[in-house]
N, CA, C and O of each residue as an XYZ file, in Angstrom:
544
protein
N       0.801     -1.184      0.000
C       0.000      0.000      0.000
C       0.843      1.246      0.000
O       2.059      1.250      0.196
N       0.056      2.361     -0.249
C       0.811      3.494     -0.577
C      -0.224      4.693      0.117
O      -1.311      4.397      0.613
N       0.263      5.964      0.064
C      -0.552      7.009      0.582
C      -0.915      7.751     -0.799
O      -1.790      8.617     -0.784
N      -0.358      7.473     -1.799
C      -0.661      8.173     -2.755
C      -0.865      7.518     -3.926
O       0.103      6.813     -4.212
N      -1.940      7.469     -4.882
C      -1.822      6.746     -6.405
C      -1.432      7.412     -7.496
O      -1.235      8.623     -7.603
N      -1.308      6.394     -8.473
C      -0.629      6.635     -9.302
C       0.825      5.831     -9.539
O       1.062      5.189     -8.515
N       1.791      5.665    -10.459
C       2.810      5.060    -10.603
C       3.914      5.428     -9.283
O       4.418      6.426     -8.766
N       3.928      3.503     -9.066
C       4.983      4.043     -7.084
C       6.168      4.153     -8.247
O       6.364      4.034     -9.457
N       6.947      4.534     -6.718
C       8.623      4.536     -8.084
C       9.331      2.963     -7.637
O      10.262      2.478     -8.280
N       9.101      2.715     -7.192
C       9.584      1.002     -7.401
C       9.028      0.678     -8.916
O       9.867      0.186     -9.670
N       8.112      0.831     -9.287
C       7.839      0.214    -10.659
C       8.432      1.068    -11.486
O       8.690      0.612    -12.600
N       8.871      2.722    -11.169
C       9.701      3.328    -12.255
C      10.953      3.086    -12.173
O      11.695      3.370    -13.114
N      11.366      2.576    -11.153
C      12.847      2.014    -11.004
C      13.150      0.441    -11.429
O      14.270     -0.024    -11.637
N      11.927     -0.249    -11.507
C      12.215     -1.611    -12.207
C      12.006     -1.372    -13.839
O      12.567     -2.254    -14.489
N      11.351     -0.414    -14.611
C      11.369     -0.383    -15.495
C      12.704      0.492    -16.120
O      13.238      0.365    -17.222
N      12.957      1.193    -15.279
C      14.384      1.743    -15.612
C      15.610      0.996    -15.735
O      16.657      1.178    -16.356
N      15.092     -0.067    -14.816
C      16.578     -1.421    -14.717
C      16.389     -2.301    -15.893
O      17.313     -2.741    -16.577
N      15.112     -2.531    -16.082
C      14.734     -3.045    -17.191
C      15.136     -2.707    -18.767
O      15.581     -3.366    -19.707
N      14.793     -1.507    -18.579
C      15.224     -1.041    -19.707
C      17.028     -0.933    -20.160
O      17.290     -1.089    -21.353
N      17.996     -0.714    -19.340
C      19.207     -0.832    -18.907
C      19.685     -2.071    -19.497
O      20.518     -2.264    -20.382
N      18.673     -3.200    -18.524
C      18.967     -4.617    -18.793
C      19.232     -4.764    -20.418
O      20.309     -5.136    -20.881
N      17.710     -4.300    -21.457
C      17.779     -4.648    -22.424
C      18.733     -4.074    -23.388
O      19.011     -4.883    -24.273
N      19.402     -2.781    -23.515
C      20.473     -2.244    -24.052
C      21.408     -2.668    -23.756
O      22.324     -2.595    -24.575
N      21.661     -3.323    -22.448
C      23.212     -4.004    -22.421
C      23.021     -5.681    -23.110
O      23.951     -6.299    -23.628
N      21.696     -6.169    -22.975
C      21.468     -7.695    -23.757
C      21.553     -7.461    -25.403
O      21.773     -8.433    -26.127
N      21.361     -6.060    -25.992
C      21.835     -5.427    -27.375
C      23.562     -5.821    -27.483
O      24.061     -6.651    -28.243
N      24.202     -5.040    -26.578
C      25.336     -5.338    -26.764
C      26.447     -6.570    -26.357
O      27.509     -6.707    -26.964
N      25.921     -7.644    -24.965
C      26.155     -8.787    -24.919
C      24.902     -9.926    -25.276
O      24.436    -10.584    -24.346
N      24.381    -10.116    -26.709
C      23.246    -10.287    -26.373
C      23.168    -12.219    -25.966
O      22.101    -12.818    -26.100
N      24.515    -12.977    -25.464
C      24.080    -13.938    -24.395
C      24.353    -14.177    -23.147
O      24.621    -15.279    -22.670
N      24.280    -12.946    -22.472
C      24.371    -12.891    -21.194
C      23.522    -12.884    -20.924
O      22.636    -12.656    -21.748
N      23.193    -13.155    -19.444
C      22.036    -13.584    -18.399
C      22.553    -12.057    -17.376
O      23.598    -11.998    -16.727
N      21.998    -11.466    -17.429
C      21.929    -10.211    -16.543
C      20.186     -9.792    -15.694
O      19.145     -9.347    -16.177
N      20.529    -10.161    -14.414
C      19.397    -10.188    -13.585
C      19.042     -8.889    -13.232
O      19.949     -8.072    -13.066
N      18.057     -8.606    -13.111
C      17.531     -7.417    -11.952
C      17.350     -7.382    -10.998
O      16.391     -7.992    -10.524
N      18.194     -6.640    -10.237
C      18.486     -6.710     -8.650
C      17.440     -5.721     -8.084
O      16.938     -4.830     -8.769
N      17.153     -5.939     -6.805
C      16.956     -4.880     -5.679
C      16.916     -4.879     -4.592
O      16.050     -5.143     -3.758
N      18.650     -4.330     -4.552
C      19.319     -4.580     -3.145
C      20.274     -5.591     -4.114
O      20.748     -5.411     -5.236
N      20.349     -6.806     -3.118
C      20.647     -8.161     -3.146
C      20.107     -9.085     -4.035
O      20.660    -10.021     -4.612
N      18.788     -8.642     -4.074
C      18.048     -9.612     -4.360
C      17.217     -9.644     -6.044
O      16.525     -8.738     -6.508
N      17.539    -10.901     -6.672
C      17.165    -11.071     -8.289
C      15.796    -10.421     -7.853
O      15.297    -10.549     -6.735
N      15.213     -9.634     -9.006
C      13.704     -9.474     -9.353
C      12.961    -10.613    -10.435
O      13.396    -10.600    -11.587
N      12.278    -11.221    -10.229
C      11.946    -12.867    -11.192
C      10.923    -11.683    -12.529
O      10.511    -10.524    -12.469
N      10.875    -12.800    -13.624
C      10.969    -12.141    -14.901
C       9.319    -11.815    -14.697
O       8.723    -10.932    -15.314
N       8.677    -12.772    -13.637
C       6.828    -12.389    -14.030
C       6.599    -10.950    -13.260
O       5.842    -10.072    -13.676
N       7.215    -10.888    -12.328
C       7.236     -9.550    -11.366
C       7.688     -8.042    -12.656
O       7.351     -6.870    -12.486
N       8.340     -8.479    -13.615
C       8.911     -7.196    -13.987
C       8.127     -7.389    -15.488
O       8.344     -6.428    -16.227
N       7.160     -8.561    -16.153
C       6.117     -8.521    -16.967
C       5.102     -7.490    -16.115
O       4.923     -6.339    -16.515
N       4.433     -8.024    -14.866
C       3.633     -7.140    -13.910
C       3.761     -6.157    -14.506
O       3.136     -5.757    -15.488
N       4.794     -5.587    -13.807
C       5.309     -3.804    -13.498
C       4.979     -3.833    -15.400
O       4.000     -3.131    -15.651
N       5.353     -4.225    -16.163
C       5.161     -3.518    -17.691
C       3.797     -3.713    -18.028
O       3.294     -2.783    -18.658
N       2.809     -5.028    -17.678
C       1.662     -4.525    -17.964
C       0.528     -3.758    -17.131
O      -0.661     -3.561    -17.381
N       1.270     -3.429    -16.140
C       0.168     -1.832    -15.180
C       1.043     -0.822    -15.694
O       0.630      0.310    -15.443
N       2.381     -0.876    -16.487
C       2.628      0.744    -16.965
C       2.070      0.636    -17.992
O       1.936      1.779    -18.430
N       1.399     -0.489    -19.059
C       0.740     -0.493    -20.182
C      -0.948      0.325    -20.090
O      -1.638      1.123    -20.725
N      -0.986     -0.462    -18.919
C      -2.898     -0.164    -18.702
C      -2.884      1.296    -18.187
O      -3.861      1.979    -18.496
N      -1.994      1.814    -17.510
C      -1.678      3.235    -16.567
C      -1.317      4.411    -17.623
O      -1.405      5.596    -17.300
N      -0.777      3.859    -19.307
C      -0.380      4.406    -20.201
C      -2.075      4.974    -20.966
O      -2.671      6.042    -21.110
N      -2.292      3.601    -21.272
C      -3.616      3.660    -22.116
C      -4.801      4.547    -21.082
O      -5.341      5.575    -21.492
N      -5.028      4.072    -19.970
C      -6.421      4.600    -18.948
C      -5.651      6.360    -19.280
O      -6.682      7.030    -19.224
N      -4.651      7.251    -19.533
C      -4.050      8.335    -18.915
C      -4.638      8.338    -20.493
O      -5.801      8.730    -20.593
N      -4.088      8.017    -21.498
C      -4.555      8.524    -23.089
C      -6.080      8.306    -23.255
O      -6.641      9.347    -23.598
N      -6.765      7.426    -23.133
C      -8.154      7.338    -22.984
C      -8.806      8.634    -22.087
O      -9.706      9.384    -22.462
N      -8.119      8.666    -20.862
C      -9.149      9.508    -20.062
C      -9.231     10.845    -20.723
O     -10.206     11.588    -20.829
N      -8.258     10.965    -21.060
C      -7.135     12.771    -21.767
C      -8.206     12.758    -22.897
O      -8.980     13.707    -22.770
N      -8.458     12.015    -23.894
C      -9.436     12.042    -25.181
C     -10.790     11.989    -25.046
O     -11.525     12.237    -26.002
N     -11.337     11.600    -23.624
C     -12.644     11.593    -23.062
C     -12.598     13.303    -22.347
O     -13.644     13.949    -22.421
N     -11.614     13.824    -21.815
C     -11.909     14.682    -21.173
C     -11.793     15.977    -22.355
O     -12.385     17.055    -22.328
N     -10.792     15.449    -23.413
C     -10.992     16.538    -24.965
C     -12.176     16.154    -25.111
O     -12.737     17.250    -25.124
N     -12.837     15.537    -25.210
C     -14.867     14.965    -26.214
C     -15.685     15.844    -25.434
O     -16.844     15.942    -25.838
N     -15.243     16.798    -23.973
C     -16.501     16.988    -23.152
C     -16.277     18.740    -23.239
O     -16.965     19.626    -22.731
N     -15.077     18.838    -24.063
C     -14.769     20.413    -24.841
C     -13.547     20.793    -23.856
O     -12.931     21.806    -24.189
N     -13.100     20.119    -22.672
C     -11.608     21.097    -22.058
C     -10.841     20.801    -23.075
O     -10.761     19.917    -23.928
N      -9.949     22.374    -22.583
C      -8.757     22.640    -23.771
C      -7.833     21.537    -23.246
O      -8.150     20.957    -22.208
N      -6.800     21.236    -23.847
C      -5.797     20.121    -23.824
C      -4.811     19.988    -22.528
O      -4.450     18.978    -21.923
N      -4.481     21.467    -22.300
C      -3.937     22.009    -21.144
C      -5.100     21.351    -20.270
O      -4.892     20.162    -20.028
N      -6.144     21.817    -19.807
C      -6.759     21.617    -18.822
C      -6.927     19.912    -18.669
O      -6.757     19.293    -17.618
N      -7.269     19.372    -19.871
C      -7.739     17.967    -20.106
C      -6.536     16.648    -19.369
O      -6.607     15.667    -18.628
N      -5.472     17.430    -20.159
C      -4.370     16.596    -19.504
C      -4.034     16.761    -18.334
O      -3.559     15.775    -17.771
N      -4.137     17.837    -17.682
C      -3.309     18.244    -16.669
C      -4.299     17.844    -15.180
O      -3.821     17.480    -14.106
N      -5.483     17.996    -15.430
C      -6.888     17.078    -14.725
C      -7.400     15.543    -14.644
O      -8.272     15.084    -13.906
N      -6.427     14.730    -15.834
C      -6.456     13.440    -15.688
C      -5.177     13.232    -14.838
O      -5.279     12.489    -13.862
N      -4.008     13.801    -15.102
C      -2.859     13.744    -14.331
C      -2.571     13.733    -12.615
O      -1.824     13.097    -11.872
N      -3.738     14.950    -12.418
C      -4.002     15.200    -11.021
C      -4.588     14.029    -10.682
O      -4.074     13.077    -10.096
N      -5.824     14.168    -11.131
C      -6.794     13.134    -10.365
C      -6.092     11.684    -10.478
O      -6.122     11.115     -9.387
N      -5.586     11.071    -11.302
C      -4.717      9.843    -11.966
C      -4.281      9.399    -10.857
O      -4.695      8.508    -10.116
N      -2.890     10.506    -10.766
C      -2.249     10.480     -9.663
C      -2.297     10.627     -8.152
O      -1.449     10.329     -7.310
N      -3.691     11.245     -8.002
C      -4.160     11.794     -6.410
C      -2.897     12.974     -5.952
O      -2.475     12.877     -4.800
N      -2.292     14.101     -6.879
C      -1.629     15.176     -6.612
C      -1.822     16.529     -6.633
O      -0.991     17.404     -6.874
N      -3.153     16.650     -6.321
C      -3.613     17.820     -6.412
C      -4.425     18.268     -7.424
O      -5.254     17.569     -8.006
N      -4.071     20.081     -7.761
C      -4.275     20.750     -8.393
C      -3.954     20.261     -9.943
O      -2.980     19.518    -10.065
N      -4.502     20.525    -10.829
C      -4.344     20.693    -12.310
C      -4.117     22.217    -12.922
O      -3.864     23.199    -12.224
N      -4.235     22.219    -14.132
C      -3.764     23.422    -14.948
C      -4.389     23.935    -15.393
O      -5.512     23.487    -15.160
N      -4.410     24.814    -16.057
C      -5.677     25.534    -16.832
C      -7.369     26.070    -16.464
O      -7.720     26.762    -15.508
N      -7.731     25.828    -16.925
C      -9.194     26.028    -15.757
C      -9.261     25.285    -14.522
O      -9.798     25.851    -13.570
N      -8.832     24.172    -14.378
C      -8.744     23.720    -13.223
C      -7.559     23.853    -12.271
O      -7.159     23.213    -11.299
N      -7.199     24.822    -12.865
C      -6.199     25.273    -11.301
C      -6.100     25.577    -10.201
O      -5.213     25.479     -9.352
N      -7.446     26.116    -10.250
C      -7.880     26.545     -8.828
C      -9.083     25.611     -8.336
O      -8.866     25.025     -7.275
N      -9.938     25.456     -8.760
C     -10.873     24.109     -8.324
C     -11.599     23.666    -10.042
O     -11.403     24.174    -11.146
N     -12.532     22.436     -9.568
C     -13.027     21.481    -11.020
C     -14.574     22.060    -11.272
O     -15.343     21.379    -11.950
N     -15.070     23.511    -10.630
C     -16.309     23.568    -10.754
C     -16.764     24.118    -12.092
O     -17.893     24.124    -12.581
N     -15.798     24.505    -12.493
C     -16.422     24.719    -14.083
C     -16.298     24.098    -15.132
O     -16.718     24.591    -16.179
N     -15.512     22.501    -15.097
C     -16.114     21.089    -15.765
C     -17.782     20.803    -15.692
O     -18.621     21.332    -14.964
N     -17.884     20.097    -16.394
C     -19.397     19.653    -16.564
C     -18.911     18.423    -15.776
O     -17.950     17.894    -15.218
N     -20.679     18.285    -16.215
C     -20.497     16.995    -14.736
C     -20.289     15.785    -15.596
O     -20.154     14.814    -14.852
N     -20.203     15.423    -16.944
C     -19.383     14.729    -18.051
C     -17.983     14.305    -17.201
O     -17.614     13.293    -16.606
N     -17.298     15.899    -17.525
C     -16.333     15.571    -17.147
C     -15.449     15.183    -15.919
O     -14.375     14.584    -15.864
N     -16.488     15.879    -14.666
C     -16.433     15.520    -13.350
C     -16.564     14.076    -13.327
O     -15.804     13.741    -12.418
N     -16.998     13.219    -13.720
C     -17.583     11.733    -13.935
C     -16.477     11.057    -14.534
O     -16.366      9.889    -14.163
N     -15.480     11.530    -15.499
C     -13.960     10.863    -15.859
C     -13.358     11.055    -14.928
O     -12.489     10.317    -14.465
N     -13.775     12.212    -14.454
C     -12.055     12.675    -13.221
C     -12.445     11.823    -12.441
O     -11.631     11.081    -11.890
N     -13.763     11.730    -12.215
C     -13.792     10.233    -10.783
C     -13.562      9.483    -11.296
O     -12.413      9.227    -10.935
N     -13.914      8.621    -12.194
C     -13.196      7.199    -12.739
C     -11.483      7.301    -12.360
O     -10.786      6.634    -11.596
N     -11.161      8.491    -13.296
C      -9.245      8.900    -12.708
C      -9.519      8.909    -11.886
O      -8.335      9.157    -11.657
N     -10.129      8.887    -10.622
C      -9.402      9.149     -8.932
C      -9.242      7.939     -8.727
O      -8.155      7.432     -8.449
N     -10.818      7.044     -8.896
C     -10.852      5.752     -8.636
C      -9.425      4.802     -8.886
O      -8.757      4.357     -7.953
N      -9.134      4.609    -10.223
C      -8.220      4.344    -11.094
C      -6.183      4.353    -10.726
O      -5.142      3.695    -10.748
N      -6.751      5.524    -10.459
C      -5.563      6.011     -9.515
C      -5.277      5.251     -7.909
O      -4.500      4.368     -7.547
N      -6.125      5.922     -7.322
C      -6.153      5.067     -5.622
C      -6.471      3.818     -5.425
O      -6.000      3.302     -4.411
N      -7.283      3.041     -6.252
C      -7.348      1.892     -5.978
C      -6.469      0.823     -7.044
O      -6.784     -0.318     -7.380
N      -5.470      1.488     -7.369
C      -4.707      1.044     -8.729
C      -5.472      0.182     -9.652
O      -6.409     -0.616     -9.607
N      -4.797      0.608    -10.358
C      -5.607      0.091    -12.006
C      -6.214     -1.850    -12.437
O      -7.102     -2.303    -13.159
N      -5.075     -2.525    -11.465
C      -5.447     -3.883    -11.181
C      -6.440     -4.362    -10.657
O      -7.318     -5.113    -11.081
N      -6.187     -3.695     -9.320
C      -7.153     -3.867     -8.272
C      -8.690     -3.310     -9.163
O      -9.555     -4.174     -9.308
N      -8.842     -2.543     -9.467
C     -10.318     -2.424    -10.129
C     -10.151     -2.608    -11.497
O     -10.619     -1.676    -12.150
N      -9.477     -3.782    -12.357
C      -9.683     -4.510    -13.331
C     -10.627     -6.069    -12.612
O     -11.543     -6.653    -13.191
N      -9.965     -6.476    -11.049
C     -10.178     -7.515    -11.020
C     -11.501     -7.193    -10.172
O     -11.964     -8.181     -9.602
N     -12.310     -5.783     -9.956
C     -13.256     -5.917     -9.465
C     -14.277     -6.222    -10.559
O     -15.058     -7.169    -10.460
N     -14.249     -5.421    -11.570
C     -14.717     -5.733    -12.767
C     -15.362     -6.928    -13.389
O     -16.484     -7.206    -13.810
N     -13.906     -7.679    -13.251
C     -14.129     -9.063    -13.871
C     -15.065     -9.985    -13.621
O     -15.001    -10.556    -12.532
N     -15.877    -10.253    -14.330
C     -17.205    -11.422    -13.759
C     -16.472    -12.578    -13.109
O     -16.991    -12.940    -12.054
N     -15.343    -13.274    -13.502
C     -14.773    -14.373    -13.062
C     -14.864    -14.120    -11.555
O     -15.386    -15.009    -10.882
N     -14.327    -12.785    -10.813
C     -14.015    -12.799     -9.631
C     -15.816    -12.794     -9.107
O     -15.752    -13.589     -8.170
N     -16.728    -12.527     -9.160
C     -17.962    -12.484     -8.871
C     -18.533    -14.280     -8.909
O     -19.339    -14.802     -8.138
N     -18.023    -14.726     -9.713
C     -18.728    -16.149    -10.063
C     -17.781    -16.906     -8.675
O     -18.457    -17.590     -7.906
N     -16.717    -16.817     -8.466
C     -15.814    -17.756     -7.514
C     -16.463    -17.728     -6.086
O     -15.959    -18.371     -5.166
């Protein structure tokens, strides 16, 4: 758990090692080079994980941004209001810099999905979703 949502930096620091990893497997490409943290190997499904919640955390941030352009905020505001709410960091930009009351309630209704999305991370309410977890 975390106090804040949005991308922890453990997952920006495994994708950073990751990425590292794969430019040096460019240049030795049959070495076995692990991902550490600390001491300790990171196993290959843990660092699939971390790439497919930066996949879904990528897409939900471009989706929300093109839902919140469809409801007429300017781009500034659109992005900078999925970002906030996304992340649970406050303030946004543009019209919403100072508070969200002059969104429609359209768009008030994405930014909650982004809060949701955000704080309860993007997994966690994929697998509320899922009928499978309802049928078990």
């Amino acid at each position: 758990g975390s106090t804040a949502g949005g991308m922890k930096m453990i997952r920006a620091v495994l994708l950073y090692k990751q990425g590292r990893r794969e430019i040096e497997k460019l240049i030795h490409p049959s070495a076995l080079i692990p991902i550490k943290l600390g001491a300790k190997p990171v196993p290959d499904h843990v660092i699939n994980a971390v790439w497919g919640f930066f996949a879904l955390y990528i897409l939900s941030y471009v989706g929300l941004s093109i839902a919140m352009t469809a409801t007429g905020a300017d781009l500034v505001t659109a992005f900078s209001a999925v970002t906030a709410c996304l992340n649970n960091l406050g303030p946004g930009l543009g019209t919403v810099a100072d508070n969200y009351k002059d969104l429609d309630n359209i768009g008030k209704w994405i930014l909650c999905a982004a809060m949701l999305l955000g704080r309860l991370e993007i997994f966690t309410l994929l697998v509320l979703l899922s009928p499978a977890f309802w049928r078990s």
